[in-house]
N, C-alpha and C positions, 0 to 999 in steps of 0.2 A: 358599791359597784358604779361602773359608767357606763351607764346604756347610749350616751352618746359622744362622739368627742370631745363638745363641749364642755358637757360632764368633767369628762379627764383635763382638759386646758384649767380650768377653773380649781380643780383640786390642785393640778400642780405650780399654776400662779395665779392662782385668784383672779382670773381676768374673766369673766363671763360671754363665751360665744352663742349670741341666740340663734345662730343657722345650725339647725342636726340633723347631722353625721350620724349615721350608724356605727357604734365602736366596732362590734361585730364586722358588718362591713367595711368598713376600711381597713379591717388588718384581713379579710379576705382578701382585698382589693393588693394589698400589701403583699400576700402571701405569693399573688400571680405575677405582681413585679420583679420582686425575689429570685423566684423562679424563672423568668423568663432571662436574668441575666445568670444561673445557672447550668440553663438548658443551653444556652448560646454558648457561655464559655466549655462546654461539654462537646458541642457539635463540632464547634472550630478546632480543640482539640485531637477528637478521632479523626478529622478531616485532612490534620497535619501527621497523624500517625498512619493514613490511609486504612484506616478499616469503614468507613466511606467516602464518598465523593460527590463532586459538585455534579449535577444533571443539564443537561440541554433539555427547553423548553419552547417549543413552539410558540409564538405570540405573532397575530393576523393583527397587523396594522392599518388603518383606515375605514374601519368599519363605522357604519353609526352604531349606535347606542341600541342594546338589545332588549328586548322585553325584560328578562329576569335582571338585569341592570336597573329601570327603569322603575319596575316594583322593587327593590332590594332600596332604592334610594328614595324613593317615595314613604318605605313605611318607613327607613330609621327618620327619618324629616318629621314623618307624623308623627312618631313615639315622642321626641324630640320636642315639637309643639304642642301636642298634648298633655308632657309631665309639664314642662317647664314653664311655659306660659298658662297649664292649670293652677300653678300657686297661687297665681293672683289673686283666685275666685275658692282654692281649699287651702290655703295657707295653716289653717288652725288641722285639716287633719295630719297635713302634711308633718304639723310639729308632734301631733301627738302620736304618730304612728307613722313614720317613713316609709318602709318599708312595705306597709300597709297599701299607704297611699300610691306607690312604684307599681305595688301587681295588682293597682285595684283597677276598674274602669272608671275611677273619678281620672276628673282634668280639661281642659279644653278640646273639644275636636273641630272648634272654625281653626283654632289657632292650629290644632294638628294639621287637616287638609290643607290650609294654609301652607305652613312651612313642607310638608311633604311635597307640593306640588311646586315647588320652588326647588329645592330639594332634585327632585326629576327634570325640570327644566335644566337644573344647573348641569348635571350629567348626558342632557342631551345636547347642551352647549356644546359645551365642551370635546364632544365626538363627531359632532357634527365640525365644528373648528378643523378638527384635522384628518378628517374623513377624504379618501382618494377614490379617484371613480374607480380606482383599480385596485382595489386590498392586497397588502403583501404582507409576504411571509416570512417573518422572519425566526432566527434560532436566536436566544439567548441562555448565555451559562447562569444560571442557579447555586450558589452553596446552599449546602442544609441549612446552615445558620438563617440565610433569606426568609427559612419557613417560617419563623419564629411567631409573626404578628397572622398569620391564619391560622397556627394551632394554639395560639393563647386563643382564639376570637372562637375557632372549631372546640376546644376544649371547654370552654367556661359555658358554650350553649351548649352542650350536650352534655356535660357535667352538672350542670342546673338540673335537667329531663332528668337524668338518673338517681341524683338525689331527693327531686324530690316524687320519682314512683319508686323506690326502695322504701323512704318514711311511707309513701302510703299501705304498700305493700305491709310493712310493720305493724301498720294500725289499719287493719283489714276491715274492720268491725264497721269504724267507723267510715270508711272507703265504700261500701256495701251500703250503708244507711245514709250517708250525704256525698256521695262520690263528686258530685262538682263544689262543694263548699272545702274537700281536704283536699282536692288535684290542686284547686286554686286561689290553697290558704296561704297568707302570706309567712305562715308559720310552717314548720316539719320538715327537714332536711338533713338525709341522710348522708354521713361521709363516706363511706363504703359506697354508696351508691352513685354520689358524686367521682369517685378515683375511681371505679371501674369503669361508667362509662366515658370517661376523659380519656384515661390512660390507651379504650379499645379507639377512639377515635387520634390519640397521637401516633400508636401504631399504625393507623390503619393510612393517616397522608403520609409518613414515613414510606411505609413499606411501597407503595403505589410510586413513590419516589427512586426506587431501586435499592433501599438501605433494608438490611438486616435486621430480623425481629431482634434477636440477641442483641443487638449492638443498639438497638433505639431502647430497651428495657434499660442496660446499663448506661446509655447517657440520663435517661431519666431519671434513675434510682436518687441521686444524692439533693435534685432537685422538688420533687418530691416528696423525701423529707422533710425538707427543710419547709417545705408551702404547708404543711401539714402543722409541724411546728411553730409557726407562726401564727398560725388560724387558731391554734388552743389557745395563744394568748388572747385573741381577739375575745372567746370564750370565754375567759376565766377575768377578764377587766368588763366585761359586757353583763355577765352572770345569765345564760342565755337557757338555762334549764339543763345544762348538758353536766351536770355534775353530779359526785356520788352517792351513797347511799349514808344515810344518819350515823355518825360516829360517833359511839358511846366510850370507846376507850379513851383512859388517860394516857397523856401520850408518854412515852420512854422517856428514862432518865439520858437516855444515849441521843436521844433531839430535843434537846434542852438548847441548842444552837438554833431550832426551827423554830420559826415565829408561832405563836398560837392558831393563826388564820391559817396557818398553811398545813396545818392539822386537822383544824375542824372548825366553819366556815360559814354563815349563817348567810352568805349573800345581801349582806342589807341592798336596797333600791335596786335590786336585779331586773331585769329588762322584761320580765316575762309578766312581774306584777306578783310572782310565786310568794306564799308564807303569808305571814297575817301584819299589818297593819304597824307600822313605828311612831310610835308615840311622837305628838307635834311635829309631824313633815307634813309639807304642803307639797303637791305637785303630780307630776306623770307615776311618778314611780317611787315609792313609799312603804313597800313591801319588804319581808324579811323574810325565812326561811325559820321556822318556831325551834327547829334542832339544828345543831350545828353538821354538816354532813362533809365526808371526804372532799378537796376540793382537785379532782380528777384532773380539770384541763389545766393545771398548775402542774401538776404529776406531768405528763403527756408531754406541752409546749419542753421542760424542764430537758423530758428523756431524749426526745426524737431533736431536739435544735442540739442538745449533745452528741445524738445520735451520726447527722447530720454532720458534725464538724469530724468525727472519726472517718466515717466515709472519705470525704474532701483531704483528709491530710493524705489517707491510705491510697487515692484513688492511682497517683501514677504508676505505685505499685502494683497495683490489683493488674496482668495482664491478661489471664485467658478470661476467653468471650463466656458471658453468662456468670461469673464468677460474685460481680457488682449486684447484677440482679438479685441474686441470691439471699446476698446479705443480706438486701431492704429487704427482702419477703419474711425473711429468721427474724430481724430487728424490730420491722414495723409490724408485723401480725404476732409475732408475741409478745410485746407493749400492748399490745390492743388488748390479745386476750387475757392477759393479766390484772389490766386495769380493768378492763370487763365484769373481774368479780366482784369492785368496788364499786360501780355505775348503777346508777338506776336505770331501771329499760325492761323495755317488755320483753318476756322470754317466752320460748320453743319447747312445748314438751315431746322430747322424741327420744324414743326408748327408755323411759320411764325419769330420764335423765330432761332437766329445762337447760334452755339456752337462747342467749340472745341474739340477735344476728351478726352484730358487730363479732360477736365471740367465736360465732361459726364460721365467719370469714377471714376472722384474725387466725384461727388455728388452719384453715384450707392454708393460707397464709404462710404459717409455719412449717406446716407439710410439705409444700410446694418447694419452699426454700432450702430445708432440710434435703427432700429429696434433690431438687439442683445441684447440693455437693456432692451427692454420693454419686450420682451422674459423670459431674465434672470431674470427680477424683477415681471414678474408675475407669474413665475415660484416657487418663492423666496416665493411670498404672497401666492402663493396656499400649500405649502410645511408649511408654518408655522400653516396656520386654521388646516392642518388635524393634526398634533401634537397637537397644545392645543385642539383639541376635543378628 
C-alpha cells in the first residue's frame, strides 16, 4: 500500500519524495476537482437548455471591510501560520502522522497571529483603497456555474462536520466515554455522512438561488459519482481500514483473468498500521493484515467510476426532471448496500435483523430511487391519457 504519495512516486519510479502527502487525501482532494469541473459542465448545460438561469445579485460597493470579513481573513492567515510555519518546530510529527498533525493543536501560534493579522490588514487595505463616502448599489448578473468555488468551499466544510458526527454517531460507545478525543480524532469519517450533509448544503445555496430542487439533484448526480469513485481509489492505494471482511474462498475458475490481490488482499504497509508486523521493514508503516480480506474499495472505485461514465454518455438523453436523480440513488445505494455485506463495520440490531448504517442508508437509497420512477412513470402515464383525450 501507499499511505502516502511518496510512497506511490517511488513505487512507480523509484524516485523517493520525502514531503507526505496523504494518498487518501489527495485523491479526496482529486475527487472535488473532478467534480467541480462536472458540476460546471452540468450547470452551463441546463442553463443553455433553460431549465435554470442566471440571477441578478445585489453587491454594495464602497464599503469598508466588515467585521465577519475581518475575522474570516484573520483565522484562514492564522490556520495558515500556524500549520505552515509549525513545520519548522514539528516537522518529525508532521512526517509521521499528517493528517494528525492538520487537526491537532501542534504548530506555531507567534507565526499564526502573525500572518493572520497581516492576513486582516491586507483585507482591510484593500477596502479601504476603494471605499466611497457614498456606497453604491449595484446589480450584477450571476450564472449558476459562478457558484461553483462557494459550494465546493460550502460543501467540503460541512461535509467534513457530517462525516465525521455520522463516524461518531457509529461508534457511540466510544463517543459517550471520550467524546472530545473521537469528535476530534484525526481518524473516523463517515461517507454517508459526508454526501448528506454536502449534498443538503449544495441544495440549499442552489435553491436560495431560484433553481429547482429536482433540477440541482440531477446536475449533481453524475458528479457525485464520479467524487465517490475516485476517493475509493484513494482508499484502496492508501489501505485506509475501509476494507472487507476475511476471504476464505478460493477464488472461481471464471476469474482466473483477476489478479490474486484483487480477490483477497492482505494490505501490506496500510496507513492505519492494521495486522501484525512484516518481517524486515523499517519505517511508519510495516503492518499487514494476518488474513487476506475482500478488497471492497477496489470493488466500489471499479463500479461507480463505471457507473459514472453510463450516466455522462446517457445524460443528454435522460430528459424529464428527477429521472437522473433517480438513477444515482438505484445505482449508488445498491452498490453500497451490496458491498455492505462484504465490509467490515459495526452493525444495528433492529428487529432481530443487524445492520450497518452504510447499508441502511444504501437501501433508504434504493427505495428512494426505486420509488422516484414509479413517481416519474406514473406521472408520465397520467400525462399521456389526458393528451390523447
Amino acid at each position: 500500500m501507499f499511505p502516502t504519495i511518496g510512497d506511490l512516486v517511488y513505487y512507480l519510479f523509484h524516485f523517493r519524495v520525502s514531503f507526505p502527502v496523504q494518498t487518501f487525501g489527495f485523491f479526496v482532494a482529486l475527487s472535488f476537482f473532478f467534480a467541480y469541473i462536472i458540476f460546471t459542465s452540468e450547470f452551463k448545460r441546463y442553463e443553455a437548455n433553460g431549465k435554470i438561469r442566471a440571477f441578478n445579485c445585489e453587491v454594495v460597493m464602497g464599503m469598508p471591510a466588515s467585521f465577519l470579513e475581518l475575522l474570516v481573513n484573520f483565522l484562514l492567515g492564522f490556520f495558515f501560520g500556524l500549520k505552515f510555519f509549525g513545520l519548522i518546530f514539528h516537522y518529525n510529527s508532521f512526517v509521521a502522522n499528517p493528517r494528525g498533525y492538520i487537526l491537532s493543536t501542534q504548530g506555531s501560534i507567534f507565526a499564526g497571529l502573525v500572518i493572520g493579522i497581516l492576513f486582516g490588514y491586507w483585507i482591510y487595505f484593500e477596502k479601504r483603497k476603494n471605499q466611497l463616502s457614498k456606497p453604491v448599489i449595484t446589480t450584477q448578473k450571476v450564472h449558476p456555474y459562478q457558484l461553483m468555488p462557494l459550494i465546493v468551499f460550502s460543501v467540503g466544510f460541512f461535509g467534513f462536520i457530517g462525516a465525521k458526527l455520522f463516524d461518531s454517531v457509529e461508534h457511540f460507545d466510544m463517543l459517550m466515554a471520550k467524546p472530545w478525543q473521537t469528535l476530534f480524532s484525526s481518524n473516523g469519517f463517515a461517507y454517508y455522512g459526508g454526501l448528506i450533509f454536502g449534498a443538503l448544503t449544495y441544495l440549499y445555496i442552489g435553491y436560495k438561488r431560484g433553481m429547482k430542487l429536482v433540477h440541482l439533484a440531477d446536475i449533481g448526480s453524475p458528479g457525485m459519482m464520479l467524487a465517490y469513485g475516485i476517493g475509493r481509489i484513494g482508499c484502496q492505494l492508501a489501505g485506509d481500514g475501509d476494507w472487507g471482511i476475511v476471504n476464505k474462498h478460493v477464488k472461481p475458475a471464471f476469474l482466473n483473468w483477476l489478479p490474486d490481490w484483487a480477490w483477497s488482499f492482505r494490505y501490506p504497509h496500510n496507513s492505519i498500521n492494521a495486522g501484525t508486523l512484516i518481517p524486515e521493514c523499517n519505517g511508519n508503516y510495516c503492518n499487514q493484515l494476518v488474513n487476506g480480506v475482500y478488497p471492497t474499495p477496489l470493488y466500489e472505485a471499479v463500479l461507480c467510476i463505471g457507473m459514472f461514465l453510463l450516466l455522462w454518455a446517457f445524460r443528454k438523453k435522460i430528459k424529464t426532471p428527477g429521472l437522473m436523480f433517480s438513477l444515482y440513488l438505484i445505482l449508488n445505494g445498491g452498490e453500497r448496500f451490496l458491498v455492505e455485506h462484504i465490509r467490515i463495520n459495526f452493525n444495528y440490531p433492529i428487529f432481530g435483523f443487524t445492520f450497518t448504517q452504510a447499508e441502511i442508508i444504501g437501501f433508504l437509497m434504493l427505495l428512494g430511487g426505486i420509488t422516484g420512477l414509479i413517481i416519474l412513470t406514473v406521472n408520465k402515464y397520467r400525462s399521456s391519457n389526458i393528451i390523447s383525450k
